[in-house]
C-alpha atoms as a printed R data frame, in Angstrom:
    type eleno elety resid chain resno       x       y       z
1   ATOM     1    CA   UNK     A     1 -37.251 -27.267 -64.597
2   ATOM     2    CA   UNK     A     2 -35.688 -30.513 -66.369
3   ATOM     3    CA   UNK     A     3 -37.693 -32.722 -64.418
4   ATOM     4    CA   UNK     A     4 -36.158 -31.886 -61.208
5   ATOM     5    CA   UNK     A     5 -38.694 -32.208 -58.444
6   ATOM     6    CA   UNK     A     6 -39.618 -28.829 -56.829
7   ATOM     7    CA   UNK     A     7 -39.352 -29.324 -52.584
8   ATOM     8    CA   UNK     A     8 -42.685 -29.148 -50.950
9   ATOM     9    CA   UNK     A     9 -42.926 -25.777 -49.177
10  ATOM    10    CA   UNK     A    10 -40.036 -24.432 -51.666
11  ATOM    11    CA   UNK     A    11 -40.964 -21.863 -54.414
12  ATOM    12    CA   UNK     A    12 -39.425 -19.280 -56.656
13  ATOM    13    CA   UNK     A    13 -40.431 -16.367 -58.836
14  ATOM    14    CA   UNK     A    14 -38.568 -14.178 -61.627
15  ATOM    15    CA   UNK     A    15 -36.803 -14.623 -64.735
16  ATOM    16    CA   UNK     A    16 -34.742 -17.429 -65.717
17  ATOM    17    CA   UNK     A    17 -34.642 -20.974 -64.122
18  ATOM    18    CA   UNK     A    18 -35.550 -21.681 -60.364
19  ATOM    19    CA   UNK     A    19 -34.007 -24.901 -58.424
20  ATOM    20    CA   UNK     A    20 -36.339 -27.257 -56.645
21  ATOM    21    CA   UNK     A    21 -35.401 -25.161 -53.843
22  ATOM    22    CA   UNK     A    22 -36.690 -21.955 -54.860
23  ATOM    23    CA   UNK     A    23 -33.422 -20.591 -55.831
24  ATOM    24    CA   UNK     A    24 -33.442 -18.400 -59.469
25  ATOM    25    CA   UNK     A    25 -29.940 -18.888 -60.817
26  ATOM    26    CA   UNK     A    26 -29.755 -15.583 -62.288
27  ATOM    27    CA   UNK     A    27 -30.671 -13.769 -58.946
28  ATOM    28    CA   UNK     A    28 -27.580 -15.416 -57.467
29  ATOM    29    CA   UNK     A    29 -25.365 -14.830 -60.349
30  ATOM    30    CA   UNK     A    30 -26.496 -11.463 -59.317
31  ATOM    31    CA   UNK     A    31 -25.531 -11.250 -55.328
32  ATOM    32    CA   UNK     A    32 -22.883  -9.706 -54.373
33  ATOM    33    CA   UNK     A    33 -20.698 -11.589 -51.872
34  ATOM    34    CA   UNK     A    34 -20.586 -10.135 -47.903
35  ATOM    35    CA   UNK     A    35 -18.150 -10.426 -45.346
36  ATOM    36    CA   UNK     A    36 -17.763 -14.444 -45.969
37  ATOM    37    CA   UNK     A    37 -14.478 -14.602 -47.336
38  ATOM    38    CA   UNK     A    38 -12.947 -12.678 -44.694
39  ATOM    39    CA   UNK     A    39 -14.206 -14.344 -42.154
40  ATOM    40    CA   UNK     A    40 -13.655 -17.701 -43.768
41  ATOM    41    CA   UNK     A    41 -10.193 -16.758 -44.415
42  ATOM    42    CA   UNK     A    42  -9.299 -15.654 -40.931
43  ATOM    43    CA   UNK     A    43 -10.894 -19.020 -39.572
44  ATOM    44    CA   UNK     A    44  -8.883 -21.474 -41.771
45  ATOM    45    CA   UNK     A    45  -5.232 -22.172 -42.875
46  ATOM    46    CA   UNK     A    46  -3.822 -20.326 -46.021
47  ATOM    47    CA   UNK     A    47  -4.467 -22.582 -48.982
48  ATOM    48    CA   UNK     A    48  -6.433 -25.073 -47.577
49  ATOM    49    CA   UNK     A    49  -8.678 -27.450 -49.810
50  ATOM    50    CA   UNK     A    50 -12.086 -26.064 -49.266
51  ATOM    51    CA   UNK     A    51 -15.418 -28.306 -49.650
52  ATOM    52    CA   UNK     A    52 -17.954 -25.982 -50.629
53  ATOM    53    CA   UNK     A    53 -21.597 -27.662 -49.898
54  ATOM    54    CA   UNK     A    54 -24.272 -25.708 -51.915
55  ATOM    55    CA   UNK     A    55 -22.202 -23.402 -53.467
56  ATOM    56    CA   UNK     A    56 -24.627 -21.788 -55.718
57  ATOM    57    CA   UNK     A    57 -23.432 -19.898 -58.607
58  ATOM    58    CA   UNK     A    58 -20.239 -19.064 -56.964
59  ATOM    59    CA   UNK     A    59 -20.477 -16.066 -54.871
60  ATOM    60    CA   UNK     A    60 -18.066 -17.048 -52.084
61  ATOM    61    CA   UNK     A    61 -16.740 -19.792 -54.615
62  ATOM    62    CA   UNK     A    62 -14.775 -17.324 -56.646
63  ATOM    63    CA   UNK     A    63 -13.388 -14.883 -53.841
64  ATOM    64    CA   UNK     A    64 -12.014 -17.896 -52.121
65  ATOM    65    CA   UNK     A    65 -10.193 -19.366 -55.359
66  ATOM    66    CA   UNK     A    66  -9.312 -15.721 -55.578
67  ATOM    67    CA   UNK     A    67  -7.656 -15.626 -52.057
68  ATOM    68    CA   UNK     A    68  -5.941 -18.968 -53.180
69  ATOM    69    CA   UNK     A    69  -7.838 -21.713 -51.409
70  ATOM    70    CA   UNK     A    70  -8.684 -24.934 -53.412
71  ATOM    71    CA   UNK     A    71 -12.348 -25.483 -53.666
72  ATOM    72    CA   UNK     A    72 -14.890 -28.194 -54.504
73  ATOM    73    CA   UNK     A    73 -18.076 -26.392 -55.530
74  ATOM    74    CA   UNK     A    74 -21.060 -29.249 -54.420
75  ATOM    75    CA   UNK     A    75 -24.755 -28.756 -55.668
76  ATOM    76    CA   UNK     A    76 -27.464 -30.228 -56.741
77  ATOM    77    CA   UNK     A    77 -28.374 -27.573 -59.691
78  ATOM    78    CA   UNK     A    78 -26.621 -28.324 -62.957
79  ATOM    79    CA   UNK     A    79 -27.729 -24.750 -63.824
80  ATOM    80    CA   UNK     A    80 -25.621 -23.298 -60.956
81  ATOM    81    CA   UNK     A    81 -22.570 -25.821 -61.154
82  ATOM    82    CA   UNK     A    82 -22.514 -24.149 -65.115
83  ATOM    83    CA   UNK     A    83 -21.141 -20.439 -63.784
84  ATOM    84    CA   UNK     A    84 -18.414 -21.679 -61.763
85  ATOM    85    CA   UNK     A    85 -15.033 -20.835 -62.578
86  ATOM    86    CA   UNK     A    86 -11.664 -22.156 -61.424
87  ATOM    87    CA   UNK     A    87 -13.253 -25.367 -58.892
88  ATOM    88    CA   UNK     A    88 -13.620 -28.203 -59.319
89  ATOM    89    CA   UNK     A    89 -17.513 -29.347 -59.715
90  ATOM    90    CA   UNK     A    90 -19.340 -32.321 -58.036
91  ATOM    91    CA   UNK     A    91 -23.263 -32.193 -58.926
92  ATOM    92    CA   UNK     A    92 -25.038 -33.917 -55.544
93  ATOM    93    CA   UNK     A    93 -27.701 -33.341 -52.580
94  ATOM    94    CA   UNK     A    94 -25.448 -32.470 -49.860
95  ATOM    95    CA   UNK     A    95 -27.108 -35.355 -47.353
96  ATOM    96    CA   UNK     A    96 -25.767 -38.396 -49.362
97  ATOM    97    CA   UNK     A    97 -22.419 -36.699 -50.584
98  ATOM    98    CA   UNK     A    98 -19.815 -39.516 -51.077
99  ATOM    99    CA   UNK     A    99 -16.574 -38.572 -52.196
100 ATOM   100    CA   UNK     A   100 -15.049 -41.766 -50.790
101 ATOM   101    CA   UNK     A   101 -12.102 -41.744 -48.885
102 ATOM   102    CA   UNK     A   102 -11.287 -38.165 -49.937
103 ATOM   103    CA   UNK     A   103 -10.645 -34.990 -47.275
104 ATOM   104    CA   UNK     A   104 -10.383 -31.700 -46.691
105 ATOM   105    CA   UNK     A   105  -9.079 -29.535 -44.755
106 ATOM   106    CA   UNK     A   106 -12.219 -27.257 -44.502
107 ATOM   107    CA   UNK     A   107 -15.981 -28.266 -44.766
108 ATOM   108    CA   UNK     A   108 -18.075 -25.107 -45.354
109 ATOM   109    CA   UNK     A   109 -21.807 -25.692 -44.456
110 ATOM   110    CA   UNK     A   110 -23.314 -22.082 -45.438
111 ATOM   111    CA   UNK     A   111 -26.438 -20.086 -46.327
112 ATOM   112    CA   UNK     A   112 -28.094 -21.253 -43.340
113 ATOM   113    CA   UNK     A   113 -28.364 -24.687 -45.067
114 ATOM   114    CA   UNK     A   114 -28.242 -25.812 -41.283
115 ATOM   115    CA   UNK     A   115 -31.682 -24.482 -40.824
116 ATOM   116    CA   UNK     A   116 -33.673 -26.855 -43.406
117 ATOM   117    CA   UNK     A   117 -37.012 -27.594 -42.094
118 ATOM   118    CA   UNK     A   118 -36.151 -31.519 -42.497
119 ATOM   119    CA   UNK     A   119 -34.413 -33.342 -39.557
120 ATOM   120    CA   UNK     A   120 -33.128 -36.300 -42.044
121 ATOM   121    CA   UNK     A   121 -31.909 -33.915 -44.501
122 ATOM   122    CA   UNK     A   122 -30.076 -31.478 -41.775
123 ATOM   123    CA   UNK     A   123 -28.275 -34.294 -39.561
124 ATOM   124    CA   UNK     A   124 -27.256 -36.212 -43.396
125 ATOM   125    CA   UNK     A   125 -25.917 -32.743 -43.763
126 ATOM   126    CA   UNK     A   126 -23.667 -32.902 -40.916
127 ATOM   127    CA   UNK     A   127 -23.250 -36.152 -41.200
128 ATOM   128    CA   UNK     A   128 -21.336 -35.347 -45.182
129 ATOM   129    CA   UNK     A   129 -19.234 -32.838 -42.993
130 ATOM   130    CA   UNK     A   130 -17.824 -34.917 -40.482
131 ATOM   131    CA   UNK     A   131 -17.162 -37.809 -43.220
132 ATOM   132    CA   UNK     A   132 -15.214 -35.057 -45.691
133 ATOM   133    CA   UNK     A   133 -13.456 -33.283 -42.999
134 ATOM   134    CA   UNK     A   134 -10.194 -34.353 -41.697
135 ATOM   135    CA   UNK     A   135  -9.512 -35.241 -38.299
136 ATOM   136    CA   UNK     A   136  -7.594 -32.424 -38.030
137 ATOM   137    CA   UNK     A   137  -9.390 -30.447 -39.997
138 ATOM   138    CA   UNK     A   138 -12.573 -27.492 -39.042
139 ATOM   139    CA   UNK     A   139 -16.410 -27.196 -40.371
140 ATOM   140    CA   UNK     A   140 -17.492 -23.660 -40.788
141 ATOM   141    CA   UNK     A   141 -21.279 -23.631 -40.692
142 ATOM   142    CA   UNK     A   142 -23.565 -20.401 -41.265
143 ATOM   143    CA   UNK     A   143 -26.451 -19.992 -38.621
144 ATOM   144    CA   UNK     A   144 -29.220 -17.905 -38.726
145 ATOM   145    CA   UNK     A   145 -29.333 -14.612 -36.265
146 ATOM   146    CA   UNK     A   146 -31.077 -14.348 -33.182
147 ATOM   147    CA   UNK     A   147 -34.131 -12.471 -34.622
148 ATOM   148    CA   UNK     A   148 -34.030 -13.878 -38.200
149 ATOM   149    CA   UNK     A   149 -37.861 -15.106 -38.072
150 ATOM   150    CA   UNK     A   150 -39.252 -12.263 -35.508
151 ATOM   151    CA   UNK     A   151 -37.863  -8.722 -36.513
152 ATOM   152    CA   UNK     A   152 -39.798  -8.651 -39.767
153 ATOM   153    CA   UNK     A   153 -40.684  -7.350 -42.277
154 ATOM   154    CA   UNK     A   154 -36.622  -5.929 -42.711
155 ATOM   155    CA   UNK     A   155 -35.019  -4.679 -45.835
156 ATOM   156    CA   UNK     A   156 -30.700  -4.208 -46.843
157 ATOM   157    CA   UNK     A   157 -30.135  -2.412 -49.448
158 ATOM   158    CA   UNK     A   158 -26.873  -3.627 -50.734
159 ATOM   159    CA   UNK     A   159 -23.932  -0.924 -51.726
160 ATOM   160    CA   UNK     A   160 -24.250  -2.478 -55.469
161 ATOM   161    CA   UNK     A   161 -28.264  -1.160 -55.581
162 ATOM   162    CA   UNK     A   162 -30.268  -4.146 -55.172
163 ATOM   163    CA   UNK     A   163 -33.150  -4.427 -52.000
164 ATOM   164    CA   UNK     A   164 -32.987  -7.566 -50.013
165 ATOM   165    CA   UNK     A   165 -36.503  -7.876 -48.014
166 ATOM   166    CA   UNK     A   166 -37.396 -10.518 -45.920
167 ATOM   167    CA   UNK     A   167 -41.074 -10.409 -45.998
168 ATOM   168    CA   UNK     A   168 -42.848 -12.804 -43.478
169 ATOM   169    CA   UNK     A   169 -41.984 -15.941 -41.774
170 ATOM   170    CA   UNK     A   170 -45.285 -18.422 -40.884
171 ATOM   171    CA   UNK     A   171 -45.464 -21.086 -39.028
172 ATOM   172    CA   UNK     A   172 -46.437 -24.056 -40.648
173 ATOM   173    CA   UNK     A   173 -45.895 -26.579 -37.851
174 ATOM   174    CA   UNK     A   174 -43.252 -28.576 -35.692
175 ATOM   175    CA   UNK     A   175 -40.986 -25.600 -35.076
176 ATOM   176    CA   UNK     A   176 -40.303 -24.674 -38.999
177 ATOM   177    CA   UNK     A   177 -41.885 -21.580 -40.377
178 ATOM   178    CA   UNK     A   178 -42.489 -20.165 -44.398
179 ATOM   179    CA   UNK     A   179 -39.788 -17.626 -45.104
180 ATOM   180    CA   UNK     A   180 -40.871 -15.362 -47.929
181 ATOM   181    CA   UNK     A   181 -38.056 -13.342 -49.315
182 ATOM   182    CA   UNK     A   182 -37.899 -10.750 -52.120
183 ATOM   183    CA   UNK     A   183 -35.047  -9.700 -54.300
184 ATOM   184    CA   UNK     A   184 -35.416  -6.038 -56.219
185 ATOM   185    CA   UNK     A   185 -33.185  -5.087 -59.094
186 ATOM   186    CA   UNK     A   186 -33.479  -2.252 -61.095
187 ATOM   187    CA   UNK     A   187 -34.915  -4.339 -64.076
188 ATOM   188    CA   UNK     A   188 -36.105  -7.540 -62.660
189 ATOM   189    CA   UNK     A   189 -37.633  -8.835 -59.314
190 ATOM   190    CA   UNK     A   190 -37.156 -12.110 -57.660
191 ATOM   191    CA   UNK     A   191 -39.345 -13.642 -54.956
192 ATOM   192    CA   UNK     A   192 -38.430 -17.682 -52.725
193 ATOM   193    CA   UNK     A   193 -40.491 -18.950 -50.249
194 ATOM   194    CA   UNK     A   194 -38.379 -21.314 -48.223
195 ATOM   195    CA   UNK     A   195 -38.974 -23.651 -45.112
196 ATOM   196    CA   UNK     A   196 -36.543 -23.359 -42.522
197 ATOM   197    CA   UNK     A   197 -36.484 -24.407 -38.702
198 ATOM   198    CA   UNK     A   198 -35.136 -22.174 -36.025
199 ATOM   199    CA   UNK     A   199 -32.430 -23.429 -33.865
200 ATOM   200    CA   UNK     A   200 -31.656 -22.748 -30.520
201 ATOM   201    CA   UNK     A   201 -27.736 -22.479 -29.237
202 ATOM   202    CA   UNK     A   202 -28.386 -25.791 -27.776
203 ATOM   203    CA   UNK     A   203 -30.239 -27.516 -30.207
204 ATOM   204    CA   UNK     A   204 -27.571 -26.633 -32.851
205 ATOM   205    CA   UNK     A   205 -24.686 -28.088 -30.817
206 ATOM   206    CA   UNK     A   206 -27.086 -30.929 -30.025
207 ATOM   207    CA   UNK     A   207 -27.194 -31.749 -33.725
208 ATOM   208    CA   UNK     A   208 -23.719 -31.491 -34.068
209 ATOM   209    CA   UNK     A   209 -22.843 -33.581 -31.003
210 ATOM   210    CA   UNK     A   210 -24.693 -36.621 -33.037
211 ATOM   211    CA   UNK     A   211 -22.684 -35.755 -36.138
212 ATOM   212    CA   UNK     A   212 -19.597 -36.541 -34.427
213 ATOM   213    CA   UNK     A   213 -19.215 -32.955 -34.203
214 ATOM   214    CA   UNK     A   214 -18.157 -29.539 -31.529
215 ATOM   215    CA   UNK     A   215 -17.911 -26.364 -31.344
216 ATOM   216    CA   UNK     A   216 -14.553 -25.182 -31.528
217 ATOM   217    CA   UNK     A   217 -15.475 -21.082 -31.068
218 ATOM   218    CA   UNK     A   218 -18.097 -18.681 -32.846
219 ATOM   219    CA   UNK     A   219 -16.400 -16.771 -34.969
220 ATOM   220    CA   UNK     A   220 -18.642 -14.004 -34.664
221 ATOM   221    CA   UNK     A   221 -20.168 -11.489 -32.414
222 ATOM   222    CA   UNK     A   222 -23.965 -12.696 -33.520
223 ATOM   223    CA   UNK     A   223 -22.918 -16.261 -33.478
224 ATOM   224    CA   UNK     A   224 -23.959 -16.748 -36.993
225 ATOM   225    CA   UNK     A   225 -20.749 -18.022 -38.013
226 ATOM   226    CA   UNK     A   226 -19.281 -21.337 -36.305
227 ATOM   227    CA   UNK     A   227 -15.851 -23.277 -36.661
228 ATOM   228    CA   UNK     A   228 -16.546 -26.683 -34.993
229 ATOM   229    CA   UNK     A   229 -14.174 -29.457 -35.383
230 ATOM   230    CA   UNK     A   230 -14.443 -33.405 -35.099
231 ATOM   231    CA   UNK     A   231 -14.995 -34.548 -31.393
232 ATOM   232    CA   UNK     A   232 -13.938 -38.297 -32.164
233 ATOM   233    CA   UNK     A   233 -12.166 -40.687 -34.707
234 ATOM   234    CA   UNK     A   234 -14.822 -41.371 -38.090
235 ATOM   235    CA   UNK     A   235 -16.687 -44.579 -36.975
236 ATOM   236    CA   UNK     A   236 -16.338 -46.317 -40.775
């Protein structure tokens, strides 16, 4: 682990190294990328500068440098930061981000990094969105579905032969339940047990209205993904 601190509520199982989030690096050297990029790509300008916020090891990293978009990767793994290719590579918690004056044209909140079980950490997330984007600029953020926490146990198995289950999902308290998901391979099997809150339509744009932030349109039919945009000038 390096010393990093593992998140209270966070675990992870399987081989290789886990984040303090519960994240094993190899598993998501492993995942193949979805539908992201396309929708991502229909959302923004051609060749926009792209910040990335928890961008893993790269799965939507690389098929957006591929498309020719200019990303900054952000994480707070080291271990993840080391398998991308072709960005460039800023190691932080996405809450106190500070790139200075610097801007893009796209902030991309995703993985449902929206739903963390913290109120601090998931308005300082917004908060790094609104200060990166530019005024004319869009935030696409990643929500969960409708019945992410009640239509359980579910399984996908993925076209490249890997099982996605998501087990169980407990309350623990205050609205945020313990998401247990498992990850089968072939030859190795990954488990993370994760804390996230659910978030109604209207809490969500609540929590963007304090960021400084609307909803331009849902890009998708299940409303998972989101382009909102700034709704007044950066207060510096």
């Amino acid at each position: 682990m390096s010393g990093q601190l593992v998140r209270e509520g966070y675990s992870g199982t399987g081989p290789g190294a886990i984040t303090p989030d519960g994240c094993a690096v190899e598993l998501y050297r492993r995942l193949s990328v979805g539908d992201e990029p396309d929708v991502i790509a229909a959302a923004v300008p051609a060749g926009a500068s792209i910040l990335e916020l928890g961008c893993g090891a790269g799965r939507v990293t690389h098929p957006l440098i591929g498309r020719g978009f200019e990303v900054t990767a952000v994480d707070e793994s080291a271990q993840m930061l080391e398998h991308i290719r072709g960005a460039r590579t800023v190691r932080s918690p996405i809450e106190s981000l500070d790139l200075g004056e610097e801007r893009f044209d796209v902030v991309m909140l995703a993985s449902f990094l929206v739903h963390t079980s913290e109120h601090r950490v998931r308005d300082g997330m917004l908060r790094t969105c609104r200060k990166h984007v530019k005024d004319g600029g869009v935030v696409l953020i990643q929500r969960e579905g409708a019945d992410y926490h009640t239509d359980l146990p579910r399984e996908r198995t993925h076209p490249a032969g890997y099982t996605v289950r998501i087990v169980s999902a407990e309350p623990v308290g205050d609205g945020v339940d313990s998401v247990r998901a498992e990850y089968v391979f072939d030859d190795a099997r990954w488990t993370q047990t994760f804390r996230s809150r659910e978030l109604s339509k209207e809490q969500f744009e609540g929590h963007l209205e304090a960021a400084g932030l609307t909803v331009d349109r849902y890009l998708t039919d299940d409303g998972i993904w989101v382009r909102a945009v700034p709704e007044r000038p950066r207060s510096e």
